[in-house]
VEXBA-109292 format. One record per atom (N, C-alpha, C): x, y, z; atom name; residue number from 1. Coordinates in steps of 0.02 Angstrom, whole numbers, plus 50000, padded with zeros to 5 digits. Each point is the difference from the previous one (the first is absolute). Layout:
BEGIN
east / north / up / atom / n
X / Y / Z / CA / NUM
...
//
This chain:
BEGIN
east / north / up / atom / n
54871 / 51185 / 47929 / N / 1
50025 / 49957 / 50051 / CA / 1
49960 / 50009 / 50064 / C / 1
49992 / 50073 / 50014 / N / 2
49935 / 50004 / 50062 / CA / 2
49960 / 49963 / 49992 / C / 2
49954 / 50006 / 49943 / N / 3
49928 / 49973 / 49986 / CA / 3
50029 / 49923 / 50008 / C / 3
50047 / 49970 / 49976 / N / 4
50020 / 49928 / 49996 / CA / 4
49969 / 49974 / 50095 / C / 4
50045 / 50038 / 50005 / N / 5
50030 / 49981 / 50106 / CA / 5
49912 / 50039 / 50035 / C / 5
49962 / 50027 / 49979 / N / 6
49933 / 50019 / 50020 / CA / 6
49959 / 49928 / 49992 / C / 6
50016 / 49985 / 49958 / N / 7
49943 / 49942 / 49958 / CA / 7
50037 / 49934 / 50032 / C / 7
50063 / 49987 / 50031 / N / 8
50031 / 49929 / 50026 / CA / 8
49975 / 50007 / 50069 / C / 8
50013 / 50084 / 50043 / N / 9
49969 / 49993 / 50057 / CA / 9
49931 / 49963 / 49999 / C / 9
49955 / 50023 / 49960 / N / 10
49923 / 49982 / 49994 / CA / 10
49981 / 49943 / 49987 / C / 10
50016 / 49961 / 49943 / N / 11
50022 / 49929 / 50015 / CA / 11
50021 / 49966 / 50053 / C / 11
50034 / 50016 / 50033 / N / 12
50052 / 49971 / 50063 / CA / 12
49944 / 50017 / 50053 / C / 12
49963 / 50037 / 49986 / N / 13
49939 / 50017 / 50076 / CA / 13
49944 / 49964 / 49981 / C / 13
49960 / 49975 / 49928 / N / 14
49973 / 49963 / 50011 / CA / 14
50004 / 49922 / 49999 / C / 14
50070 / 49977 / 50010 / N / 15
50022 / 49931 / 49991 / CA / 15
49947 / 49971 / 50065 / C / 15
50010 / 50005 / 50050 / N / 16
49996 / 49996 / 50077 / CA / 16
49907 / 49975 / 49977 / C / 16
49978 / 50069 / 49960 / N / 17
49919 / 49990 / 50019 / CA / 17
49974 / 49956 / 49948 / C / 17
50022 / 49981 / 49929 / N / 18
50012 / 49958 / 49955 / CA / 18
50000 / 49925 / 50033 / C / 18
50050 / 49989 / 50024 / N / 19
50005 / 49957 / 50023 / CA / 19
49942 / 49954 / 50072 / C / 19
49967 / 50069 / 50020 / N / 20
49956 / 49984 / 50033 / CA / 20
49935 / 49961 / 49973 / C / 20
50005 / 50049 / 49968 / N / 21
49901 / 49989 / 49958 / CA / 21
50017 / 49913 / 49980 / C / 21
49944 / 49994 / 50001 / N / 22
49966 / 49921 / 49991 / CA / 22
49922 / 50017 / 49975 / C / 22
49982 / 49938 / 50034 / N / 23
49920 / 50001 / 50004 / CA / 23
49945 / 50041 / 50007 / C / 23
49959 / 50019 / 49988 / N / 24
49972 / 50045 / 50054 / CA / 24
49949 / 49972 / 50040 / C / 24
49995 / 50002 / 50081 / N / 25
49984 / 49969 / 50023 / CA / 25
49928 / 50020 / 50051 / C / 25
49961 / 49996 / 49993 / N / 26
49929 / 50039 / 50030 / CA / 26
49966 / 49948 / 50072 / C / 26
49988 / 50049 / 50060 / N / 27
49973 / 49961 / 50041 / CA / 27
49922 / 50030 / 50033 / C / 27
49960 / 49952 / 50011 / N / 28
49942 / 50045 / 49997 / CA / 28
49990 / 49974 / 50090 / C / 28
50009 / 50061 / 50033 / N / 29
49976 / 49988 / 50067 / CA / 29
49895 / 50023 / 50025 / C / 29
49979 / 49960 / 50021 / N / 30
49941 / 50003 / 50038 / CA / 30
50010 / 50004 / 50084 / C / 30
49941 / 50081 / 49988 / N / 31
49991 / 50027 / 50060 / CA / 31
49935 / 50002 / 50046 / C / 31
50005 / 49995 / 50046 / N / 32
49940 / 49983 / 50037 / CA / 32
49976 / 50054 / 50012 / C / 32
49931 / 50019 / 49986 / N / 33
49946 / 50068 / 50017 / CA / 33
49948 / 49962 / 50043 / C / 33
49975 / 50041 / 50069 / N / 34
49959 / 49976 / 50024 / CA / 34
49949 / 50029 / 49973 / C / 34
49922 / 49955 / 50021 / N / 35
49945 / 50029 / 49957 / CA / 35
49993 / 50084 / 50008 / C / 35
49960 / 50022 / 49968 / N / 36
49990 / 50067 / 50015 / CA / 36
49924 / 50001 / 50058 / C / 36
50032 / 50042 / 50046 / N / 37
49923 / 50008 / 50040 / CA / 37
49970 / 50050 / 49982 / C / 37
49934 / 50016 / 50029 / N / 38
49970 / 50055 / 50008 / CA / 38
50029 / 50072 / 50043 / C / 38
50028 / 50040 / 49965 / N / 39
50003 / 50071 / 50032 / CA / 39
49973 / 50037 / 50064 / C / 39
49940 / 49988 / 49963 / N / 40
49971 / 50048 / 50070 / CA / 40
49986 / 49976 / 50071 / C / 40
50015 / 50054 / 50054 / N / 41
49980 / 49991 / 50053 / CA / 41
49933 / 50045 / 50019 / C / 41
49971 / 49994 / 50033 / N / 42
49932 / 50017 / 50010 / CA / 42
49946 / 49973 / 50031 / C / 42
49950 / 50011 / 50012 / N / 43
49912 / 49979 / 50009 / CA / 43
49995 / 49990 / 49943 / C / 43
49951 / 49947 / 50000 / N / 44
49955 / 49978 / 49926 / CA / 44
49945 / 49961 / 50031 / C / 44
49932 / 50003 / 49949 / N / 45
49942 / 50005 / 50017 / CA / 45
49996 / 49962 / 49943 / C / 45
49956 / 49919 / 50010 / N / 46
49964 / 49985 / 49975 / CA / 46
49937 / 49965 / 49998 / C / 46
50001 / 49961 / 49933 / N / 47
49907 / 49968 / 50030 / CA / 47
50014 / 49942 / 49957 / C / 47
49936 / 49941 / 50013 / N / 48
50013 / 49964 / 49932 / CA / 48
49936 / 49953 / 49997 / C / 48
50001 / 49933 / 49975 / N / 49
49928 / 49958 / 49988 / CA / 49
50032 / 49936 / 49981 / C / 49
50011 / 49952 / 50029 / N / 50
50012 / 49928 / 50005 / CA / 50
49933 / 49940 / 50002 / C / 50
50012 / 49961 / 49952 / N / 51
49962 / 49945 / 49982 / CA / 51
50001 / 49945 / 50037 / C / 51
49974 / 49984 / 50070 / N / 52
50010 / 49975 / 50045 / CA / 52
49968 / 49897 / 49974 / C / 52
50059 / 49964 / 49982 / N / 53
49967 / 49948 / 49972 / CA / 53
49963 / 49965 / 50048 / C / 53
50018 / 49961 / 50050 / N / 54
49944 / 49945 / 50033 / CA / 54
49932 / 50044 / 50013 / C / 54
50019 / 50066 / 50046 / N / 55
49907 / 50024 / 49985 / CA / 55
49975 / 50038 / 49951 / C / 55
50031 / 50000 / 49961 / N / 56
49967 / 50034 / 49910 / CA / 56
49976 / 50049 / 50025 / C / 56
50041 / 50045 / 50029 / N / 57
49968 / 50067 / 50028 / CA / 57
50068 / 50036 / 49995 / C / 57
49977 / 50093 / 49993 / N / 58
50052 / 50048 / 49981 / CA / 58
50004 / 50010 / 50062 / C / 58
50080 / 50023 / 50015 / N / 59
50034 / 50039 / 50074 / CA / 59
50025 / 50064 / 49966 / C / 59
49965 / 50054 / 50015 / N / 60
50026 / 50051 / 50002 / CA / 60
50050 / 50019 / 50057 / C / 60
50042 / 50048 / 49977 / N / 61
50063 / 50023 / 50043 / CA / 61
50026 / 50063 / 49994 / C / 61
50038 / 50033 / 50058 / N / 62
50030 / 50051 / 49976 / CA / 62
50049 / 49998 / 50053 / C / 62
50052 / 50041 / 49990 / N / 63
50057 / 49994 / 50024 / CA / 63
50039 / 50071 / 50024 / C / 63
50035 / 50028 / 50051 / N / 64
50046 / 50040 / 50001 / CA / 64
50062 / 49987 / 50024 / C / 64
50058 / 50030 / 49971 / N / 65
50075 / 49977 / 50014 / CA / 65
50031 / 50058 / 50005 / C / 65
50059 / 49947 / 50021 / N / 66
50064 / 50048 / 49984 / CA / 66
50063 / 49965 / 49962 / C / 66
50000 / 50032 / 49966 / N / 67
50075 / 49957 / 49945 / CA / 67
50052 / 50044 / 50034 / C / 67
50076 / 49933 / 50015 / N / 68
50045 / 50044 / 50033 / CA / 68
50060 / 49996 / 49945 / C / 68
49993 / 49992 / 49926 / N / 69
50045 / 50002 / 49967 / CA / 69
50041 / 49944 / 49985 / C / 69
50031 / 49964 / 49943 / N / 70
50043 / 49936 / 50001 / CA / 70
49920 / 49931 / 49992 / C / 70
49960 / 50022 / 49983 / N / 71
49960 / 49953 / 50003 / CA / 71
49937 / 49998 / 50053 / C / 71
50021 / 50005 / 50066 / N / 72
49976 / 49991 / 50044 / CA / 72
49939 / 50036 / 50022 / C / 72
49948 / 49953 / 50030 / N / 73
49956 / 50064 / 50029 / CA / 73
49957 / 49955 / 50050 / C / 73
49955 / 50045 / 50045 / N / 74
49923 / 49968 / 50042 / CA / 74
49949 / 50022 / 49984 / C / 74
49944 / 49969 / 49997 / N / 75
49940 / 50030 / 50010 / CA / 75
49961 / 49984 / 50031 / C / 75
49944 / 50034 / 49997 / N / 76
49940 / 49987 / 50069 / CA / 76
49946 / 49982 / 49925 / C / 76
49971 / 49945 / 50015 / N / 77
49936 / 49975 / 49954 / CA / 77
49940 / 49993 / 50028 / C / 77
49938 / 50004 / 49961 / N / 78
49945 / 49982 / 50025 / CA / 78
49963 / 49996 / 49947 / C / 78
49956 / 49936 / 50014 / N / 79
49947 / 50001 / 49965 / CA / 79
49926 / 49964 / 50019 / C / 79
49983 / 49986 / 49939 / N / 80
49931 / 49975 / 50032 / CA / 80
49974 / 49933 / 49950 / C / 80
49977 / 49942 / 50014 / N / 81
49970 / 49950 / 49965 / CA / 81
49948 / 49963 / 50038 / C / 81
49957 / 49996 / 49942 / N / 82
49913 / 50001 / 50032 / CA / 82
49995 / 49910 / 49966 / C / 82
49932 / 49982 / 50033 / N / 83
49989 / 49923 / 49979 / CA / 83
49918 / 50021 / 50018 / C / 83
49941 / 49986 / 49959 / N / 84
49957 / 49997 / 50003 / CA / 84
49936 / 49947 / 49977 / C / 84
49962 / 49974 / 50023 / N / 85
49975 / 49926 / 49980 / CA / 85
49911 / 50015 / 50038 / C / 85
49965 / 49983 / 49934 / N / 86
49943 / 50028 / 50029 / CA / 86
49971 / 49936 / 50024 / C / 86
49920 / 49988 / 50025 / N / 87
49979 / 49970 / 50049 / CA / 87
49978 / 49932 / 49925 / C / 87
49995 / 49960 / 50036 / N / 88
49970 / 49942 / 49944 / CA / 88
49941 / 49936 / 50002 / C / 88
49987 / 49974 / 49966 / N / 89
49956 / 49948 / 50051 / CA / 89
50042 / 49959 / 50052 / C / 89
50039 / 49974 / 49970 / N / 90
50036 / 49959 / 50063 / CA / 90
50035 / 50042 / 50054 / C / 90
50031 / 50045 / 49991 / N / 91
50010 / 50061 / 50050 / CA / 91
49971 / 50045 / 50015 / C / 91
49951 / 49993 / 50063 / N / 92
49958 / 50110 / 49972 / CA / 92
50039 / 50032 / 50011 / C / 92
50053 / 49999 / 50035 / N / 93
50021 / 50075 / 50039 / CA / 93
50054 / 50013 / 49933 / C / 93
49999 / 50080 / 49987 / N / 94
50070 / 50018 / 49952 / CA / 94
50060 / 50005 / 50050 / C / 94
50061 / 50011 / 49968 / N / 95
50050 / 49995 / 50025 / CA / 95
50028 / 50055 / 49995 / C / 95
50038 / 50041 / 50036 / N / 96
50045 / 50061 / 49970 / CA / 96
50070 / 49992 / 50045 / C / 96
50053 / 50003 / 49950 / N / 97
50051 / 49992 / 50010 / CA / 97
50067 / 50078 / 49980 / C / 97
50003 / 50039 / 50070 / N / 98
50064 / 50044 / 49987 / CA / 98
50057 / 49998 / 50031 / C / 98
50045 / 50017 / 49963 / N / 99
50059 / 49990 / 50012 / CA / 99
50041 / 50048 / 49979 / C / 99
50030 / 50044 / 50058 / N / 100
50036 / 50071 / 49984 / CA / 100
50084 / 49984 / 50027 / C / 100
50032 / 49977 / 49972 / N / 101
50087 / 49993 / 50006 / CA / 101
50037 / 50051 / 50011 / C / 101
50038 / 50025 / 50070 / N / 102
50041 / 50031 / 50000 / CA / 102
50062 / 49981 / 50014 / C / 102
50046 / 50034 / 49948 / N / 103
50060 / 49938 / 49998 / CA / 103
50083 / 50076 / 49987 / C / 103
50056 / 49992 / 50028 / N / 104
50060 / 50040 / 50009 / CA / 104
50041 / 49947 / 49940 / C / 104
50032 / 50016 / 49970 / N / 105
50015 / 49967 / 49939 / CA / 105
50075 / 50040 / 49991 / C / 105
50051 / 49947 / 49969 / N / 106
50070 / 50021 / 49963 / CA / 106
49989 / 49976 / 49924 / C / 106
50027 / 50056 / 49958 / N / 107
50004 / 49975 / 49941 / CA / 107
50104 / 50027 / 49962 / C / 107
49989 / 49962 / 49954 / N / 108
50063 / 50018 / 49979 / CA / 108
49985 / 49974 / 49911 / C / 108
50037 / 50078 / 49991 / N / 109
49993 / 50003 / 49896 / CA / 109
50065 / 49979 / 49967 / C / 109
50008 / 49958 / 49968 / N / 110
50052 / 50017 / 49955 / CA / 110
49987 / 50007 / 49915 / C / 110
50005 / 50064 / 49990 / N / 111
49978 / 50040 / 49945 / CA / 111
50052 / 49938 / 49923 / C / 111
49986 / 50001 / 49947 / N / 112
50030 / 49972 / 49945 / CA / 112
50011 / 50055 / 49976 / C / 112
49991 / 50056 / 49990 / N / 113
49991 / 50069 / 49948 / CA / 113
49974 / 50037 / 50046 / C / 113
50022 / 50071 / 49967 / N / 114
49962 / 50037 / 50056 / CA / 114
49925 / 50003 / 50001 / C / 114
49980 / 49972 / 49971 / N / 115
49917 / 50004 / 50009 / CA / 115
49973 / 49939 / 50029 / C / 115
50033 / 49939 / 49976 / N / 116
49985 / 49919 / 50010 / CA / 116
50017 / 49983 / 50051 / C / 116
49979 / 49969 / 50034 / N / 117
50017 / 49943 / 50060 / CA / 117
49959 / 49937 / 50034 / C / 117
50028 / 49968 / 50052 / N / 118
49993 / 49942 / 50043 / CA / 118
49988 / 50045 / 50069 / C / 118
49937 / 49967 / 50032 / N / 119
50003 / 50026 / 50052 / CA / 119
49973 / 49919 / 50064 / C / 119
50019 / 49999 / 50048 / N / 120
49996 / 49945 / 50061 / CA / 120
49991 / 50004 / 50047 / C / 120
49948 / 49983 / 50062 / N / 121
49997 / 50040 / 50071 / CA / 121
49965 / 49947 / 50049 / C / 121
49994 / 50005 / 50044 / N / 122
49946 / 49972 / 50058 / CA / 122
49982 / 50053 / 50032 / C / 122
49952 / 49975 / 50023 / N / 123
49962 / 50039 / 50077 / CA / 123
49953 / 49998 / 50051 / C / 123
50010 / 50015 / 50060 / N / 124
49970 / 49961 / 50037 / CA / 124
49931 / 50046 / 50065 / C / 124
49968 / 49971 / 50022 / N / 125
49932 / 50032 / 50011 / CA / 125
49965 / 49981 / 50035 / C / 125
49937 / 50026 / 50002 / N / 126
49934 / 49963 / 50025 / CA / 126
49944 / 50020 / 49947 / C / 126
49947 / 49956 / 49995 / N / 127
49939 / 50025 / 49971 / CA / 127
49941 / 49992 / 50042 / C / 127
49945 / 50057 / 50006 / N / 128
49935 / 49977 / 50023 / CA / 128
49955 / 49951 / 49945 / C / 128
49997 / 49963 / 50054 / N / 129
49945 / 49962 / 49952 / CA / 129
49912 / 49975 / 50033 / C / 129
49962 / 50037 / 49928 / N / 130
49918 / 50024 / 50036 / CA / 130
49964 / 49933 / 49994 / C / 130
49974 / 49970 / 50017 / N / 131
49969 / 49937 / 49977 / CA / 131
49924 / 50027 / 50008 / C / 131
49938 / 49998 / 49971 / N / 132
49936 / 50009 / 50012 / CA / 132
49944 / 49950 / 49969 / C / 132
49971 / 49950 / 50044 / N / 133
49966 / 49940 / 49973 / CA / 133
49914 / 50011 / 50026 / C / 133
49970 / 50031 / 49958 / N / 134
49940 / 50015 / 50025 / CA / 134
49994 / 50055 / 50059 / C / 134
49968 / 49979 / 50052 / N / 135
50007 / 50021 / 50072 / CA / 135
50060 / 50016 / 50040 / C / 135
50038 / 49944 / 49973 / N / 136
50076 / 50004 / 50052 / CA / 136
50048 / 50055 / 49944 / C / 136
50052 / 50032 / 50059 / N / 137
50053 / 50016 / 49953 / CA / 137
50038 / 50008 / 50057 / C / 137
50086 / 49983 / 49996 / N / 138
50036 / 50028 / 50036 / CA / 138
50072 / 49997 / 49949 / C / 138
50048 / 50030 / 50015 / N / 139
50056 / 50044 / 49981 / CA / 139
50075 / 49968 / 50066 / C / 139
50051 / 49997 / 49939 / N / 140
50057 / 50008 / 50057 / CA / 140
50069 / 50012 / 49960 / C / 140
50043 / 50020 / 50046 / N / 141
50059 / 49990 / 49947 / CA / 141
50046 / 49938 / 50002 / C / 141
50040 / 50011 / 49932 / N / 142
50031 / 49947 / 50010 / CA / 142
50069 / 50005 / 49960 / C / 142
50046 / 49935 / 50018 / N / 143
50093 / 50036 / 49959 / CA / 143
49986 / 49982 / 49947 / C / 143
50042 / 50045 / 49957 / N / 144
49987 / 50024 / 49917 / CA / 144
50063 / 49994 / 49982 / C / 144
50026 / 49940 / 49968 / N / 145
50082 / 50023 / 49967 / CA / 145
49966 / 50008 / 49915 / C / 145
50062 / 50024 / 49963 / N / 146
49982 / 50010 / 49930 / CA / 146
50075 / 49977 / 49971 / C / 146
50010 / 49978 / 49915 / N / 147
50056 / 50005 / 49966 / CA / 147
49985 / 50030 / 49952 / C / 147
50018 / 50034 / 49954 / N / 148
49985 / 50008 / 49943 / CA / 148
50076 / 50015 / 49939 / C / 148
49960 / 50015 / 49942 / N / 149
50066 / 50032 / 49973 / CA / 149
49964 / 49999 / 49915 / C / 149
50031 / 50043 / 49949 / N / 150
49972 / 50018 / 49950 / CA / 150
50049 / 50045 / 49959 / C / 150
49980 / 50032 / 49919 / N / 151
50031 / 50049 / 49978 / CA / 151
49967 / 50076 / 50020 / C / 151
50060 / 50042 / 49970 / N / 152
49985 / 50072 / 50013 / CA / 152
50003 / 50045 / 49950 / C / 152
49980 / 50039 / 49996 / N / 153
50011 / 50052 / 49916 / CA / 153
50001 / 50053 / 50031 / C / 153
50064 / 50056 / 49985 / N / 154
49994 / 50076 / 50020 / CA / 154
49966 / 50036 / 49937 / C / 154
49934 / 50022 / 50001 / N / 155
49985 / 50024 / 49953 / CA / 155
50043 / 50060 / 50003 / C / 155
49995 / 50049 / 50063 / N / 156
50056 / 50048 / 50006 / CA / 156
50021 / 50010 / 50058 / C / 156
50059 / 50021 / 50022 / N / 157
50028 / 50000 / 50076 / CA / 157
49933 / 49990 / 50058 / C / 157
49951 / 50041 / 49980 / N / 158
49956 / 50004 / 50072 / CA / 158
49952 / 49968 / 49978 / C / 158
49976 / 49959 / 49935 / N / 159
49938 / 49939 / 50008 / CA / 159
50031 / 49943 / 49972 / C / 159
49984 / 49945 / 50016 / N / 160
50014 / 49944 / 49998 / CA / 160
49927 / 49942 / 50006 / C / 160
49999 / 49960 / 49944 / N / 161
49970 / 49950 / 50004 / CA / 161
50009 / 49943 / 50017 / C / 161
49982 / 49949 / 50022 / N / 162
50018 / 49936 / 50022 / CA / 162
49948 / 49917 / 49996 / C / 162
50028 / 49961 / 49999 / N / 163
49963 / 49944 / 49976 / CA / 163
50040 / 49936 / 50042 / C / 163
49968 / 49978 / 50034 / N / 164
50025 / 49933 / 50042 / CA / 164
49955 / 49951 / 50028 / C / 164
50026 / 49943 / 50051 / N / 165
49971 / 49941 / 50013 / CA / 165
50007 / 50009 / 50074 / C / 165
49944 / 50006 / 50079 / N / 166
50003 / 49991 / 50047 / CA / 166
49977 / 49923 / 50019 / C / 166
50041 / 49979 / 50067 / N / 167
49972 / 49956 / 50023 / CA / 167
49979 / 50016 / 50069 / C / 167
49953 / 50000 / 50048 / N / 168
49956 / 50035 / 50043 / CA / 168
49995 / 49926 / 50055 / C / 168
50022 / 50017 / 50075 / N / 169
49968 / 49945 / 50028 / CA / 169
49979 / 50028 / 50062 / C / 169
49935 / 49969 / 50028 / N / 170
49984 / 50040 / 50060 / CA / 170
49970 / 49945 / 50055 / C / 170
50017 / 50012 / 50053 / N / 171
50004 / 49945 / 50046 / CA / 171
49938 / 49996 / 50011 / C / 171
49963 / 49923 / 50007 / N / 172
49923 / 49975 / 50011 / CA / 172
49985 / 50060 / 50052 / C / 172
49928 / 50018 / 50019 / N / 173
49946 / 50041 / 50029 / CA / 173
49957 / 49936 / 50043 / C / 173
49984 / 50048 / 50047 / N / 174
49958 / 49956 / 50046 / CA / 174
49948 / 50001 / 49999 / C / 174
49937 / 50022 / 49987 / N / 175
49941 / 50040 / 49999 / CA / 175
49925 / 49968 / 50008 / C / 175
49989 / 50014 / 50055 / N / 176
49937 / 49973 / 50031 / CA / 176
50020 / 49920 / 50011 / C / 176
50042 / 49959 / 50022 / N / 177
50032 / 49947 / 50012 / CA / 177
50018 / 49952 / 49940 / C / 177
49978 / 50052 / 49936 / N / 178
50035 / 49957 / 49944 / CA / 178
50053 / 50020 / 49982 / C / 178
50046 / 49959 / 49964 / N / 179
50050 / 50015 / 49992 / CA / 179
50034 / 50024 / 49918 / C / 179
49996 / 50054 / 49983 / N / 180
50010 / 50008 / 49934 / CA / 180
50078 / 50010 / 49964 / C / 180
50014 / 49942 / 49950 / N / 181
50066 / 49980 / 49987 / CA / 181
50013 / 50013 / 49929 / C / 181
50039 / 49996 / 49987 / N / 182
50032 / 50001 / 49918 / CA / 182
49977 / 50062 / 49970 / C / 182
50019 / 50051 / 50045 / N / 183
50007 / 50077 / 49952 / CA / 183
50062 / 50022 / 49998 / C / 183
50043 / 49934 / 49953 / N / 184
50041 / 50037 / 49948 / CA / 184
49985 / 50004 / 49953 / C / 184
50039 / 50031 / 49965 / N / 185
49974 / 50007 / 49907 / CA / 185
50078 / 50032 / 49974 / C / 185
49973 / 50013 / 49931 / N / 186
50049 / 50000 / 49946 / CA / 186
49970 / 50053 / 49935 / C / 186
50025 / 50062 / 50016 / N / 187
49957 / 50054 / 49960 / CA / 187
50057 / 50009 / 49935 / C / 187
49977 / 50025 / 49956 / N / 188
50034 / 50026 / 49937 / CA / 188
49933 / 50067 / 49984 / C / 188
50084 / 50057 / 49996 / N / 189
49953 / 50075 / 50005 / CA / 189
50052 / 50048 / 49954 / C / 189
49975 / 50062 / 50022 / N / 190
50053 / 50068 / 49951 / CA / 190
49959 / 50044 / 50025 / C / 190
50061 / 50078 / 50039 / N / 191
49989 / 50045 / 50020 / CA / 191
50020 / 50049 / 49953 / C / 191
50018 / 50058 / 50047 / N / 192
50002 / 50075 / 49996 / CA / 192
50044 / 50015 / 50058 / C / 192
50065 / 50013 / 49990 / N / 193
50036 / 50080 / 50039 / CA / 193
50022 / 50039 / 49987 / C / 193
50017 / 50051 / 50043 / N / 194
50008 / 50067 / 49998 / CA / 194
50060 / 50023 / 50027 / C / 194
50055 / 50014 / 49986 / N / 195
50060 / 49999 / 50052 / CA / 195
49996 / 50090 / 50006 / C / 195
50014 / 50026 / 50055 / N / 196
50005 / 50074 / 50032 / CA / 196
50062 / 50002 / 50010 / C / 196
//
């Protein structure tokens, strides 16, 4: 008779949850992750070599920063791009053309993986620019904005490779009363950094 009245309680306790069950019913919620950035804060040092299209000439560069973490960082750039054109029959005199860009720059990463990413920036400047036509030569500076933006690869926390597209514009030059115009351009390049 115990065991009877043990076994009616137990029944009688799962009427309630019996009666519950149904369906089973599954809900799938989506959560928002922001991208992953880059970690480190630090100095980083780099360099690189861009394919400068309208003057079919290389701009070398190098760069030092500071990454302040969350993406963000500045750097100080400089480089150098040469134009050279020798003397001809219809022209005697050769031409030499330099052009050294110094430019303060923001960039910002957003990593896909920890190794992968998107990176986007401007920056803004002056460049000297050498003009030398035979006999004559004179030099001046002039405003330098830049855009650029490209991918990134952490080979490991402190080197990093990179590959992107600048666009470069630098305000006409005056030089010897001519007026020298249309030095913008549009480079495609790939560096080297070093994060400390």
């Amino acid at each position: 008779m115990k065991h009877n009245a043990l076994l009616a309680a137990a029944l009688l306790l799962t009427i309630p949850t019996g009666l519950q069950a149904g369906e089973a019913v599954t809900t799938n919620t989506t959560t928002y992750s922001p991208p992953v950035t880059t970690d480190h804060i630090g100095w980083y040092l780099g360099g690189g070599v861009d394919y400068m299209v309208d003057s079919e000439e290389p701009f070398y560069n190098a760069h030092l920063g500071y990454d302040f973490g969350g993406g963000s960082s500045l750097f100080l750039e400089s480089g150098w791009l040469g134009h050279e054109d020798d003397a001809s029959f219809v022209f005697p005199f050769g031409t030499d053309v330099d052009i050294v860009p110094i430019t303060i720059n923001y960039k910002y990463e957003w990593m896909f993986t920890d190794s992968f990413g998107l990176y986007v920036g401007a920056g803004l400047g002056a460049s000297n620019v050498d003009v030398s036509v035979g006999p004559l030569s004179g030099d001046e500076w002039a405003f330098t904005a830049q855009a650029f933006a490209g991918l990134v690869y952490n080979v490991t926390p402190n080197f990093e490779i990179y590959g992107g597209a600048r666009y470069m514009w630098i305000d006409d030059v005056e030089l010897g009363g001519a007026s020298i115009d249309e030095l913008d351009d549009v480079g495609v390049g790939a560096g080297i950094r070093f994060n400390f």
